[in-house]
VOGU-3710 file (C-alpha; in Angstrom, 3 decimals, decimal comma):
1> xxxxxxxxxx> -7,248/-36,840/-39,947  -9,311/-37,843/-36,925  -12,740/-36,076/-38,791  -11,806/-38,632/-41,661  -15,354/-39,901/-42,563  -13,077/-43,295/-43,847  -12,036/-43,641/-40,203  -15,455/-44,406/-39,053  -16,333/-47,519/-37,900  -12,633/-47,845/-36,708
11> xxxxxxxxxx> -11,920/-48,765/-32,804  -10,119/-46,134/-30,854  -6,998/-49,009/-30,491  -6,631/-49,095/-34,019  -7,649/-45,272/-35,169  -4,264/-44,845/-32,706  -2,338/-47,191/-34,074  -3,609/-45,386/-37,853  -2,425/-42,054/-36,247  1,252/-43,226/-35,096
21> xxxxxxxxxx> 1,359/-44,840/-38,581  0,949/-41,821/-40,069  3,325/-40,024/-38,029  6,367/-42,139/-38,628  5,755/-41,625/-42,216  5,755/-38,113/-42,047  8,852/-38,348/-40,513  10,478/-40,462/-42,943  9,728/-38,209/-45,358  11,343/-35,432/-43,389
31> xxxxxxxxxx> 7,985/-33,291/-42,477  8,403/-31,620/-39,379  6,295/-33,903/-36,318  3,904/-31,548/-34,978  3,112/-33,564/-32,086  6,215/-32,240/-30,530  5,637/-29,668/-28,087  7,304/-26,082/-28,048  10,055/-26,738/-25,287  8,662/-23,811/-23,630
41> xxxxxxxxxx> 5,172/-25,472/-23,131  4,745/-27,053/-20,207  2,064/-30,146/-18,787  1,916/-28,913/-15,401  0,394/-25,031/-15,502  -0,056/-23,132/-12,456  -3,117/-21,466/-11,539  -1,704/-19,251/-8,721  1,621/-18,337/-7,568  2,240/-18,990/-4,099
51> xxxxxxxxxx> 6,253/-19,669/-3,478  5,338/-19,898/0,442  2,977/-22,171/0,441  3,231/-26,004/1,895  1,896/-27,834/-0,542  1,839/-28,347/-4,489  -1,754/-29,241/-5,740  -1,709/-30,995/-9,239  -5,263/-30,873/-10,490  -6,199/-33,916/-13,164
61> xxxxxxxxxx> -9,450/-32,511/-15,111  -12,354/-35,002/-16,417  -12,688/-36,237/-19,834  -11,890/-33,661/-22,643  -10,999/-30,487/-20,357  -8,319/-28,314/-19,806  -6,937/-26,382/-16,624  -9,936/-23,972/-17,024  -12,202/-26,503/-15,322  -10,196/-25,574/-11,819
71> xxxxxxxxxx> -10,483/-21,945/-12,830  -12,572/-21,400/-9,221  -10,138/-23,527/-6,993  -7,633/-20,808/-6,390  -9,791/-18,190/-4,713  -11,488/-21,378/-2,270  -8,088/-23,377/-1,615  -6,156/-21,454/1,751  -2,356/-20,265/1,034  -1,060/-23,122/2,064
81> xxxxxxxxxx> -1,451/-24,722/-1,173  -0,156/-23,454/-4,559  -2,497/-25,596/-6,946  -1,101/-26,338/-10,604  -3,751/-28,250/-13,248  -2,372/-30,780/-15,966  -3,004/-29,123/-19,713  -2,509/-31,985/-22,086  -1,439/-31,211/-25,709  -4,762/-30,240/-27,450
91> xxxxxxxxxx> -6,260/-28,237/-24,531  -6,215/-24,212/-23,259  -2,648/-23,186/-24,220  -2,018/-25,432/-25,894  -4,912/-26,069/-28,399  -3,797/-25,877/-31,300  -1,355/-28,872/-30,831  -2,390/-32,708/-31,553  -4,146/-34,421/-28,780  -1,887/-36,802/-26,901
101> xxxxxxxxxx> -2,705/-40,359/-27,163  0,631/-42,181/-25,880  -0,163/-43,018/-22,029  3,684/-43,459/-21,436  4,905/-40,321/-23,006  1,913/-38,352/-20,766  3,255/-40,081/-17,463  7,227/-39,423/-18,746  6,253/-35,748/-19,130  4,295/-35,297/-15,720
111> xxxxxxxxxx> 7,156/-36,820/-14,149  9,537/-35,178/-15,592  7,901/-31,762/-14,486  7,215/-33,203/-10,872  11,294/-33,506/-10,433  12,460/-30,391/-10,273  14,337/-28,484/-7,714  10,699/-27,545/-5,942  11,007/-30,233/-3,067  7,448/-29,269/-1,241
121> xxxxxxxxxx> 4,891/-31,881/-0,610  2,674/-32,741/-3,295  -0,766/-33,813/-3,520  -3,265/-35,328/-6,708  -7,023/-34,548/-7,296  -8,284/-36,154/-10,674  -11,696/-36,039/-11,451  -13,167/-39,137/-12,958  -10,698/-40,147/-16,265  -8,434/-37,288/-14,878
131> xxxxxxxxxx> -8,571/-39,738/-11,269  -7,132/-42,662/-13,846  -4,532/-40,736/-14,644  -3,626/-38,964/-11,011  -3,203/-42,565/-10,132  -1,559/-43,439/-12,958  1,253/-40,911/-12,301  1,322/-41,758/-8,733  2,155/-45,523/-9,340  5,101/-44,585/-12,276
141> xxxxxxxxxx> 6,357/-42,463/-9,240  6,593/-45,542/-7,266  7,865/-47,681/-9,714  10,646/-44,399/-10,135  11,555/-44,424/-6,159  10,361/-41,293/-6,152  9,009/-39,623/-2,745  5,203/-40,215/-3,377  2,426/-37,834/-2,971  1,249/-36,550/0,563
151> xxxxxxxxxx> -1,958/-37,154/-0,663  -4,129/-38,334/-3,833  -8,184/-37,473/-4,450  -10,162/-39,834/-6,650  -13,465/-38,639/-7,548  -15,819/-39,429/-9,658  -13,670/-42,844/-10,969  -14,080/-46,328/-10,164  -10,591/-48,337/-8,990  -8,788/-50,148/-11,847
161> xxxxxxxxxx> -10,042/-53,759/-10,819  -13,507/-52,363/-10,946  -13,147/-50,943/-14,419  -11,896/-54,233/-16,237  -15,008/-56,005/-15,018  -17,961/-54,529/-14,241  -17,421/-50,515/-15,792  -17,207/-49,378/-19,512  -15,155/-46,430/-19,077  -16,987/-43,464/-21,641
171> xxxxxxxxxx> -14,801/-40,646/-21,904  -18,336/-38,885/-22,937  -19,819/-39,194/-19,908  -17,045/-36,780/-18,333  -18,111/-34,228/-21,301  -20,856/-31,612/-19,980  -23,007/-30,360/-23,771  -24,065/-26,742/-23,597  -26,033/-25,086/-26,094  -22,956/-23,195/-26,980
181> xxxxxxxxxx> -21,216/-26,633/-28,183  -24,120/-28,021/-30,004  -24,584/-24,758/-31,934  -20,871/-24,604/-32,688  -19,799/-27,524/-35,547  -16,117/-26,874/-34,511  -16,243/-27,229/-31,273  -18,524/-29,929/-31,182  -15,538/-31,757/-33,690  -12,795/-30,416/-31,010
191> xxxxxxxxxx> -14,488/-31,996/-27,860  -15,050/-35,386/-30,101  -11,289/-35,316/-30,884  -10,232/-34,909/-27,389  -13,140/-37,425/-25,399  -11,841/-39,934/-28,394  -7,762/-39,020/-27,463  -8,985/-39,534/-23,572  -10,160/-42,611/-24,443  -6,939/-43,938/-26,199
201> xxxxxxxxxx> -5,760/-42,966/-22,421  -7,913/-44,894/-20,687  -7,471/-48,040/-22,898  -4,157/-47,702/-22,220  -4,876/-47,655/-18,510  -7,620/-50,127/-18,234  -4,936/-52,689/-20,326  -1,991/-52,221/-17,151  -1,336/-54,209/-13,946  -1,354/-51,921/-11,108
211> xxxxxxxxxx> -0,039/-51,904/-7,971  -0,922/-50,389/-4,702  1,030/-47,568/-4,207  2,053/-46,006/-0,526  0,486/-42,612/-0,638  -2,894/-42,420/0,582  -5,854/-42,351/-1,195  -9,269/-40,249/-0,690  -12,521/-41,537/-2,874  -14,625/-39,139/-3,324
221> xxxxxxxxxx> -18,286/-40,326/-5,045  -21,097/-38,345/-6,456  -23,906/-39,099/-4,649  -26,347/-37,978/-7,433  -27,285/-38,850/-11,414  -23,494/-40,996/-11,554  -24,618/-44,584/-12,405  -21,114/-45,170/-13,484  -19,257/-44,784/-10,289  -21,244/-45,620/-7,729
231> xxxxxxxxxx> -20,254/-45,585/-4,173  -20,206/-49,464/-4,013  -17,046/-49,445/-6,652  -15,648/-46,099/-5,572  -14,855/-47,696/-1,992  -12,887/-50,566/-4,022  -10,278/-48,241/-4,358  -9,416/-49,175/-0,934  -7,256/-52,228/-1,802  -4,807/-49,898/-3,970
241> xxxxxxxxxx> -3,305/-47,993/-1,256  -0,926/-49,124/1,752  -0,925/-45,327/3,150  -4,629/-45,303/4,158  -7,886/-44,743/3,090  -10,618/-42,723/2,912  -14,193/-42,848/1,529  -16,466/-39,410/1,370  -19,425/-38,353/-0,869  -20,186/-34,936/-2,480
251> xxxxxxxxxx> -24,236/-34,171/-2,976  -23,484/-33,633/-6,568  -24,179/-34,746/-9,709  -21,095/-36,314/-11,601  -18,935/-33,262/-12,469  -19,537/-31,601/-9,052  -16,021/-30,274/-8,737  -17,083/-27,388/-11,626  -19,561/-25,591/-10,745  -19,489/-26,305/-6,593
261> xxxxxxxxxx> -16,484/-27,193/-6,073  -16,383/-26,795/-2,048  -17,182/-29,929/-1,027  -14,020/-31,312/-2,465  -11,814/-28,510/-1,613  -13,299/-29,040/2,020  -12,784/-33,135/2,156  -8,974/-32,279/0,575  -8,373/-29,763/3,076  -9,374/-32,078/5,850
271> xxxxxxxxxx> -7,450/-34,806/5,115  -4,261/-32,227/5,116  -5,146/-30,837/8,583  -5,675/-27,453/6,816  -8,645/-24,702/6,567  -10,811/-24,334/3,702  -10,489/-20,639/2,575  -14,060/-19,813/3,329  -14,560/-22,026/6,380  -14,592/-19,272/8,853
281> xxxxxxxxxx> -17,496/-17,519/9,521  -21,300/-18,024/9,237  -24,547/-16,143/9,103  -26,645/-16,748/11,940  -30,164/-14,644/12,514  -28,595/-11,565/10,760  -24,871/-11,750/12,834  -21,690/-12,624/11,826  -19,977/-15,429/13,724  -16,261/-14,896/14,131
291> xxxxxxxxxx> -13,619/-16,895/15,340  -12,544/-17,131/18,257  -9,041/-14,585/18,892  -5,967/-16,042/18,632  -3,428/-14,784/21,156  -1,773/-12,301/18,307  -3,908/-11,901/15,508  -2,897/-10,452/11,976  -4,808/-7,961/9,922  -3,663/-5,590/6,847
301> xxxxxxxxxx> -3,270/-2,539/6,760  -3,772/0,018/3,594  -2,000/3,650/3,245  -1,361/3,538/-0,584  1,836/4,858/-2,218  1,879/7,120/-4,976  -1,076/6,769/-7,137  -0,506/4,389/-9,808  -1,643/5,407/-13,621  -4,366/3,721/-15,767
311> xxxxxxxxxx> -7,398/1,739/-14,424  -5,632/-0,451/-11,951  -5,437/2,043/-9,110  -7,744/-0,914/-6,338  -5,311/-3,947/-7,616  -2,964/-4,694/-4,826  -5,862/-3,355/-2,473  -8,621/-6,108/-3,874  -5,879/-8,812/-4,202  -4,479/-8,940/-1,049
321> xxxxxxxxxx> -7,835/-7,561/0,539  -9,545/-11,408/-1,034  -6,102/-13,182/0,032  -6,613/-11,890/3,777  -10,307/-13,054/3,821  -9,239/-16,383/2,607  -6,421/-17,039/4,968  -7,899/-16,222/8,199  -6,381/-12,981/8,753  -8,492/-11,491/11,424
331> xxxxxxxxxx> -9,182/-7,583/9,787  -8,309/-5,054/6,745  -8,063/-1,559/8,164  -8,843/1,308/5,710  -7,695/4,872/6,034  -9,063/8,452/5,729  -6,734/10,391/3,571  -7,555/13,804/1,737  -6,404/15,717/-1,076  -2,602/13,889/-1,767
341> xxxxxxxxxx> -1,398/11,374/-3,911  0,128/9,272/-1,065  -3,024/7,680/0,293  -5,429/9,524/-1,928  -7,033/6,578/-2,758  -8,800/6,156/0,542  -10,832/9,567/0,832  -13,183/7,418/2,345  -13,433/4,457/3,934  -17,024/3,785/4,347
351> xxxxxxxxxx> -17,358/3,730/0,390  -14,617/1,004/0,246  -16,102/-0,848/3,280  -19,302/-1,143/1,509  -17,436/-3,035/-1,496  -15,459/-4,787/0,872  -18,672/-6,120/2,197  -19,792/-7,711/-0,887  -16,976/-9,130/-1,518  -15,526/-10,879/1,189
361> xxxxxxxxxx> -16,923/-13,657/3,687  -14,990/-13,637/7,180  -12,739/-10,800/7,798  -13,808/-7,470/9,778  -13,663/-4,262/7,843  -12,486/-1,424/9,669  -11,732/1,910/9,322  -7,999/3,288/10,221  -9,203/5,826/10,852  -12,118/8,209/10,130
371> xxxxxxxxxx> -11,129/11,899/10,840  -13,964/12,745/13,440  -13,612/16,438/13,521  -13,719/16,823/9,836  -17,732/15,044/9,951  -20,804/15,207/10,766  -21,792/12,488/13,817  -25,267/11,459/11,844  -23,489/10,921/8,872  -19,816/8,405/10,239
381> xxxxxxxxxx> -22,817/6,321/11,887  -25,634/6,483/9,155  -22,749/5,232/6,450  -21,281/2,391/9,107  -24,318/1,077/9,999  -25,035/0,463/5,730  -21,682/-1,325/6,010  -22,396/-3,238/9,071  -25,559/-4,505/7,737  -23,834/-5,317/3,923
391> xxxxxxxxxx> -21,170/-7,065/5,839  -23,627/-9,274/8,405  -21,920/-7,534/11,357  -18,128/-7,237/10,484  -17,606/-3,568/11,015  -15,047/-1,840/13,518  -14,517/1,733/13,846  -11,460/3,649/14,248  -11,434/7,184/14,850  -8,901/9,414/15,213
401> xxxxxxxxxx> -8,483/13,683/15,879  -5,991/14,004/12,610  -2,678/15,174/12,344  -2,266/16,387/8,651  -3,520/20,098/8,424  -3,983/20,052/4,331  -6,892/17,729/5,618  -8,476/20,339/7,257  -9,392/22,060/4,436  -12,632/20,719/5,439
411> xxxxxxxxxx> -12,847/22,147/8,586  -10,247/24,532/9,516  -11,292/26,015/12,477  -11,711/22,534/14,243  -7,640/21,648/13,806  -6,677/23,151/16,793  -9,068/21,733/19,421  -9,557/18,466/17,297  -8,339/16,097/20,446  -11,356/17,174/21,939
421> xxxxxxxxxx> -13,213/16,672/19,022  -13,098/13,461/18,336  -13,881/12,348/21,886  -17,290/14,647/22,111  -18,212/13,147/18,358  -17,356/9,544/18,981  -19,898/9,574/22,122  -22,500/10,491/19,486  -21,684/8,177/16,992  -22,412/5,586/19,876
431> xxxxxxxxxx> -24,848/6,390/21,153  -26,959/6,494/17,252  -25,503/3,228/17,019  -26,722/1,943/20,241  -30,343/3,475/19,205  -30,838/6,732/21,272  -31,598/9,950/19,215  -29,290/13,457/18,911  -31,867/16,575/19,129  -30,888/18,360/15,794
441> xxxxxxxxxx> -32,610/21,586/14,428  -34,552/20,706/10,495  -34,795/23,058/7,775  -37,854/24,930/10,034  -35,544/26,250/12,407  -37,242/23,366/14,753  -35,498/20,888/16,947  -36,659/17,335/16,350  -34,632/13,935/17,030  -33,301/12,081/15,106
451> xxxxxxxxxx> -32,534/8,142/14,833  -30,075/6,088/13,069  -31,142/4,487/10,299  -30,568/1,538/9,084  -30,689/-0,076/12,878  -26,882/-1,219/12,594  -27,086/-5,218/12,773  -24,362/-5,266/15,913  -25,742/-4,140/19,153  -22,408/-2,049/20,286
461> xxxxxxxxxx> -19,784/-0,617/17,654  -16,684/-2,076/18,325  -14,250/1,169/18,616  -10,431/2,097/18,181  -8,874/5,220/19,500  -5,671/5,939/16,767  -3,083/7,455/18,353  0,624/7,642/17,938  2,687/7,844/21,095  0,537/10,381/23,348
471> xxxxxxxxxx> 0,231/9,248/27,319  -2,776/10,874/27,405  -4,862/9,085/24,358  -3,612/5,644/25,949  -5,259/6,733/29,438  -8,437/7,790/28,045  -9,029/4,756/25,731  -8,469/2,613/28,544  -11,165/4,632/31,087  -13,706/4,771/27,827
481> xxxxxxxxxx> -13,474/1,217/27,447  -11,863/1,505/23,819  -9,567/-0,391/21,786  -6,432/1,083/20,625  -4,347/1,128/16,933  -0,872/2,821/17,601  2,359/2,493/15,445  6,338/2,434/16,517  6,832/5,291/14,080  8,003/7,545/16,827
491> xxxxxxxxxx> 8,157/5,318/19,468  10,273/2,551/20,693  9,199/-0,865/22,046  10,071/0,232/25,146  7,787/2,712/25,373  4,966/1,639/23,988  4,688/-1,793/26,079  5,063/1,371/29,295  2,021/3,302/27,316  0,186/-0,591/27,230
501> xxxxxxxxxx> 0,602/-0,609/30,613  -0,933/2,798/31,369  -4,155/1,437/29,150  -4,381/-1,532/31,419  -4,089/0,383/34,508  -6,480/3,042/33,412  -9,252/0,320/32,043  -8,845/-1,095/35,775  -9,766/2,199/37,428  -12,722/2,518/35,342
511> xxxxxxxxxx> -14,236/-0,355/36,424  -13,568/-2,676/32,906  -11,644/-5,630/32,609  -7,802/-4,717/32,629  -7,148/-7,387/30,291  -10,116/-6,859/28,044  -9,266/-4,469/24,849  -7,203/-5,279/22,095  -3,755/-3,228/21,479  -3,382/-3,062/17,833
521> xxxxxxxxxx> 0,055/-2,143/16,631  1,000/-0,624/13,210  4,070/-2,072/11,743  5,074/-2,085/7,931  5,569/-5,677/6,600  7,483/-7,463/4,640  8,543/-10,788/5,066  10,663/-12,782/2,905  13,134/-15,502/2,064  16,261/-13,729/3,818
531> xxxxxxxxxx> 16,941/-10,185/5,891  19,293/-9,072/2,208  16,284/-10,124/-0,265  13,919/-7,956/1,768  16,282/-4,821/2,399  16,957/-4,895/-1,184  13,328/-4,772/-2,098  11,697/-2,279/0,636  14,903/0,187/1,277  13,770/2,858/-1,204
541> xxxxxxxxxx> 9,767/2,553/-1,020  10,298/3,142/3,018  12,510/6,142/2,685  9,984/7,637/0,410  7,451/6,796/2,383  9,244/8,430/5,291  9,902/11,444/3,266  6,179/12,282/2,178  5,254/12,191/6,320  7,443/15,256/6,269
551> xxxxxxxxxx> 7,401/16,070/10,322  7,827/12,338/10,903  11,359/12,393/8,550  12,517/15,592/10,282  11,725/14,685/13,260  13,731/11,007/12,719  16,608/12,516/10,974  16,758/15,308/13,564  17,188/12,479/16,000  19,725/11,000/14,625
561> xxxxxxxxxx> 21,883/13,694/13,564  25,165/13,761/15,322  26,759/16,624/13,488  27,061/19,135/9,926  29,245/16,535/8,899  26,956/13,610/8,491  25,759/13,527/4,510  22,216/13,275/3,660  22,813/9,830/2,541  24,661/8,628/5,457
571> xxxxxxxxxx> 21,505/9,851/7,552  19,328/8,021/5,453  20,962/4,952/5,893  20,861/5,657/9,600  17,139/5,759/9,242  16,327/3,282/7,651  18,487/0,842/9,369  16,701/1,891/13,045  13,401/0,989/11,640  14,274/-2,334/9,650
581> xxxxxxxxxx> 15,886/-3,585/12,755  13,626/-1,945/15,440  9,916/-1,024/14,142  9,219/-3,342/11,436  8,377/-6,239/10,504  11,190/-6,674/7,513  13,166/-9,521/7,211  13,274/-13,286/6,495  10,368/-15,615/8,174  12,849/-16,279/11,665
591> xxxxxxxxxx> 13,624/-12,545/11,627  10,141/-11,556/12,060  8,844/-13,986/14,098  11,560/-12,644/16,510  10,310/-9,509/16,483  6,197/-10,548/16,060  7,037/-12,132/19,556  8,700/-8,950/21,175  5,792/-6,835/20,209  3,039/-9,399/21,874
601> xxxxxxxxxx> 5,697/-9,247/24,606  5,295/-5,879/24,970  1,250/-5,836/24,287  0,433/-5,828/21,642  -2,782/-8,067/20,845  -2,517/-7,611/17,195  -0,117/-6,246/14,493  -1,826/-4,609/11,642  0,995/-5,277/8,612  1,355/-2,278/6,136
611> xxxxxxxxxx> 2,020/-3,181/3,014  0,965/-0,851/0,294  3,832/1,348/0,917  5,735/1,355/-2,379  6,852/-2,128/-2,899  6,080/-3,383/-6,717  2,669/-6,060/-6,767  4,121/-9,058/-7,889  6,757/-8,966/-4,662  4,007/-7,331/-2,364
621> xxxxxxxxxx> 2,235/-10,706/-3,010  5,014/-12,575/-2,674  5,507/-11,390/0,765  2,042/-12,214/1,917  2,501/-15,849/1,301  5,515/-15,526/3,689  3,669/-13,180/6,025  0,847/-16,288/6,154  3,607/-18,461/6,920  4,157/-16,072/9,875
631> xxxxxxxxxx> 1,067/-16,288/10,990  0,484/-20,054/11,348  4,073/-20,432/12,542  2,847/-17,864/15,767  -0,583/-19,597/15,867  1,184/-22,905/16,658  3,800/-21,167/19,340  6,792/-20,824/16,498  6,800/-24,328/15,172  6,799/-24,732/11,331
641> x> 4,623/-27,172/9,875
//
C-alpha cells in the first residue's frame, strides 16, 4: 500500500492515518491484522549473552536500521555489559512484518520488555532518530515510576525543544545509500518504507511535551559533515535531565557509531567507570605496552578435551581466547601435546601463537609449555621470535622436561635425562634471543654460527619453568631467575605456598630480587551462580579428565583408598570431592573468591583458570562472565560493584 503511486503527494500524518484506516477495515471484515507480531518476536534482541554482566545496554539504531547496525559493539564493549539493540517490526528478524508507525504502541512494547524479572542496571544509546526514541522510552519510564536508566547516550540528535524550532527532523538523513541499494529497486522501496515509518515516529515525537527525566544524559555530536545537529543544539539537551550532564564530540561524520564505533563505546564506558575492551595496550616504537600487574592476575589456560567432530574443533579456544583479550585478563597459555585426542589440538603452540597474534590486541601469548627435549634450540627461538614480533612484544615462554612418554616418540632416548634437558636447551634459547650465536656444524661438515633471526622485538624472553610439585624445579627457577607455572594436581596448598617459599629463598641467594618472579598456579575453573549448579555441570568432565592423566588418577585414587571394600564409585566421589573443595576453582562467585584469596595467600601471583576440560560451550562461556566477575571483585579487594 505504501508504494501506492495514488498516495503520493500525501503527508506522512495523513498516509498514517490512510494506513490505520485501512487496518480497521480489514478487521471488520474479519482478515487476519498482520501488524500483529508473532508472540514469540521480541523488540528488544540481544546481541551477546552475558548473564554476569552489570549492565543491560539497549542500543536505539538511526533512521531505517535494524540491530545489524551494532553488529561490531559486542566484540569492543568489556563483559560488564550485555548489550541488546531495539528491532522494530519491519527490520532484521523481523522484515517481513509491517513497519510500526504507532509511537505509543513502540514505547508500550519496549517497556513491557524492560520489566521483566532481569533487575540489572540499564543504560540507552540511540543514534540520531534512534536518540528520539531512547529518550522517548526513558521519559514513559518516568511517567511509569519505573527505576530509570543508569545512563542514556544521545548522539547524533538535537533535544526536543531544539527540534520544534529551529530543526526539520529527515529521517533520510540517518539513511547511508550504497551502490548496492541504488542498484537494487526493492531495497531501495524497503528503506523508503521504513525512513517514511521513522518519520511517522518522529512526528509523533516532535508533537509531545516532554519532561526532564532523572537519569543522566550524555550528548554525543559529530563533529564532521552533520549540519543538522550541530554541537550548539546538541548541548541543549542539557535542560532535559535532573541526573547530570554531559557534552562530548566524536571526529566523525554523522553515522560515526557504524563503521568506528570506539569513540562512543569509549565516552559510554567512561561515564560508567568501566574499561573499553580494547583500551589496554598500545604500540610504541615496535613494543607492546602492558599494564601495570595487579596483585593476582588472571589468565586462561587451554588443555582441550576430547576432540570435537566437524569444523569447529578452535571454537571455545577463539571465543574465550577474544573474550580474555577484551576483559583485561592478563595471558592465554597454550600447551604442547602430541599424538592423543585429549589435548591433540595443541601439537604446537607457536603455530597458534602466531594466529593469536593477529588476532588479539592486549593479552600475552604464552606457551604452557613447549617440550624442550623433544626440539631443536634454533628452531623454539626462531618460531617465538616470529610470534613476538606478530604480537608487538607479547610473548612468554614456558618450558617444561615432559612427563608423558607417548610424546617421546620424538625423541626417545632423551626421556630419561629430560630434567637436564630442558635446563641445558633453555640457556640456548636465551641466549639466540638475547642475540649471541650457537656454533653449529652446516651441510659441509663445517662449524659456522649462527644468529636468530628475526631479532625478537623484546630484549629478554620472559621465561616459565612448568613443574608440578618437585623441590628441586622450585629451587632452580628461583637461582635462574625464572618464573614458575605449577598446578595443585598432586599437591596441597600447604605445600605448595612451602615450595613458594623455597623459590623466594633460592632467588635471594642468587643475588635477584626475592620478591621479583611471578608464581603462576594451575587451577581448573568454573565459576557459577551456586556450589550445586557448578558440581552438577563439571562432576563428570573432571573425572574424565582425571582418568585420561592415567598416573595422576592412580596415583589420587591410590591415596585415597582405605580398603577392598570401597566401590569404584564411592572412590570417585572421594576424588572428586577433594579437588572441588581443595584444588579448584569450582563453585559459586563467594566460593571462589574464598579460595582465589587462599592461593595468593599462599603465593601465588597468578592463577591460570582451565577451562577447556570437558564442560559443553554454551556453559563454558557462561562461566567466564562469572569468572570476570571474579576478577574485578579481587581487583577491588572483594567488594562487588
Amino acid at each position: 500500500m505504501r508504494n501506492d503511486p495514488r498516495l503520493k503527494g500525501l503527508s506522512p500524518d495523513q498516509k498514517r492515518k490512510l494506513l490505520q484506516a485501512a487496518l480497521e477495515a480489514r478487521r471488520a471484515l474479519g482478515a487476519p491484522d498482520r501488524t500483529e507480531a508473532p508472540r514469540t518476536a521480541r523488540l528488544l534482541m540481544p546481541l551477546a549473552v552475558r548473564p554476569a554482566a552489570r549492565f543491560r545496554l539497549v542500543c536505539f539504531p538511526h533512521a531505517a536500521a535494524g540491530p545489524d547496525s551494532f553488529r561490531n559493539w559486542p566484540d569492543q564493549l568489556p563483559p560488564e555489559v550485555e548489550p541488546l539493540a531495539l528491532c522494530l517490526p519491519g527490520r532484521g528478524e523481523r522484515g517481513d512484518e509491517p513497519a510500526a508507525v504507532e509511537l505509543d504502541a513502540v514505547l508500550e512494547g519496549i517497556i513491557g520488555e524492560l520489566t521483566d524479572s532481569d533487575q540489572r542496571p540499564i543504560v540507552f544509546y540511540g543514534h540520531s532518530t534512534g536518540g528520539a526514541l531512547a529518550f522517548a522510552v526513558a521519559n514513559a519510564m518516568q511517567v511509569r515510576g519505573m527505576t530509570p536508566p543508569r545512563l542514556v547516550v544521545i548522539a547524533a540528535m538535537a533535544a526536543p525543544g531544539v527540534a520544534k524550532s529551529d530543526v526539520t527532523l529527515n529521517p533520510a538523513e540517518d539513511v547511508r545509500i550504497t551502490d548496492r541499494i541504488l542498484s537494487n529497486p526493492q531495497l531501495s522501496a524497503q528503506l523508503r518504507d521504513r525512513a517514511e515509518a521513522d518519520r511517522s515516529l518522529l512526528q509523533a515525537w516532535k508533537q509531545r511535551s516532554h519532561a526532564a527525566i532523572d537519569a543522566p544524559i550524555l550528548a554525543i555530536a559529530a563533529a564532521r559533515d552533520d549540519r543538522l545537529f550541530t554541537s550548539d543544539k546538541m548541548v541543549q539537551w542539557a535542560t532535559m535531565t535532573r541526573g547530570g550532564f554531559e557534552f562530548r564530540t566524536a571526529p566523525g561524520p554523522h553515522l560515526f557509531h557504524l563503521d568506528a564505533p570506539e569513540i562512543a563505546i569509549r565516552y559510554l564506558c567512561d561515564a560508567l567507570g568501566l574499561a573499553p575492551a580494547r583500551s589496554g595496550i598500545s604500540i610504541d616504537s615496535g613494543r607492546a605496552v602492558v599494564a601495570p600487574k595487579q596483585e593476582l592476575s588472571f589468565s586462561l589456560f587451554f588443555f582441550s578435551a576430547e576432540e570435537t567432530e566437524g569444523t569447529e574443533k578452535y571454537k571455545l579456544f577463539d571465543t574465550a581466547v577474544r573474550f580474555a583479550d577484551r576483559a583485561g585478563f592478563e595471558a592465554v597459555w597454550l600447551p604442547e601435546r602430541h599424538f592423543h585426542p585429549v589435548g591433540g589440538l595443541f601439537p604446537n603452540p607457536s603455530v597458534l601463537g602466531a594466529a593469536l597474534a593477529a588476532g588479539t590486541k592486549r593479552v600475552r601469548i604464552r606457551s604452557g609449555s613447549v617440550v624442550l627435549p623433544l626440539h631443536d634450540p634454533l628452531r623454539v627461538a626462531e618460531e617465538w621470535s616470529v610470534v613476538d614480533n606478530l604480537s608487538g612484544g607479547r610473548v612468554d615462554l614456558g618450558v617444561v622436561p615432559g612427563w608423558n612418554p607417548n610424546d617421546f616418540v620424538l625423541a626417545p632416548e632423551l626421556y630419561e635425562n629430560r630434567w637436564a634437558e630442558v635446563f641445558d636447551r633453555l640457556e640456548s634459547v636465551r641466549r639466540l634471543w638475547r642475540g649471541d650465536s650457537l656454533v653449529r656444524l652446516n651441510g659441509r661438515g663445517e662449524h659456522i654460527p649462527v644468529r636468530l633471526h628475526p631479532r625478537p622485538l623484546q630484549a629478554e624472553l620472559p621465561v616459565w619453568i612448568a613443574t608440578s610439585a618437585n623441590d628441586e624445579s622450585f629451587r632452580r627457577a628461583g637461582e635462574l631467575g625464572l618464573n614458575i607455572i605449577t598446578a595443585l594436581l598432586i599437591q596441597s596448598v600447604n605445600d605448595f605456598g612451602r615450595r613458594v617459599r623455597m623459590y623466594r629463598d633460592a632467588r635471594a641467594a642468587a643475588g635477584h630480587d626475592p620478591a621479583g618472579g611471578c608464581v603462576t598456579l594451575m587451577v581448573h575453573t568454573c565459576v557459577g551462580e551456586s556450589d550445586e549448579a557448578v558440581r552438577r555441570t563439571v562432576r563428570e568432565p573432571f573425572l574424565n579428565y582425571m582418568r585420561t592423566v592415567q598416573s595422576l588418577w592412580k596415583e589420587t585414587v591410590e591415596a585415597l583408598r582405605t580398603g577392598p571394600q570401597v566401590s569404584q564409585e564411592a572412590l570417585e566421589d572421594m576424588v572428586f570431592e577433594r579437588y572441588f573443595h581443595r584444588s579448584t576453582l569450582f563453585g559459586s562467585l563467594e566460593t571462589c573468591l574464598h579460595k582465589a584469596r587462599e592461593f595468593r595467600d599462599a603465593g601465588a601471583n597468578e592463577i591460570a583458570c582451565m577451562i577447556d576440560f570437558g564442560i559443553p560451550y554454551q556453559q563454558t562461556m557462561a562461566a567466564l562472565g562469572w569468572l570476570d566477575r571474579l576478577r574485578v571483585s579481587l581487583c577491588n579487594d572483594g567488594k562487588q560493584n
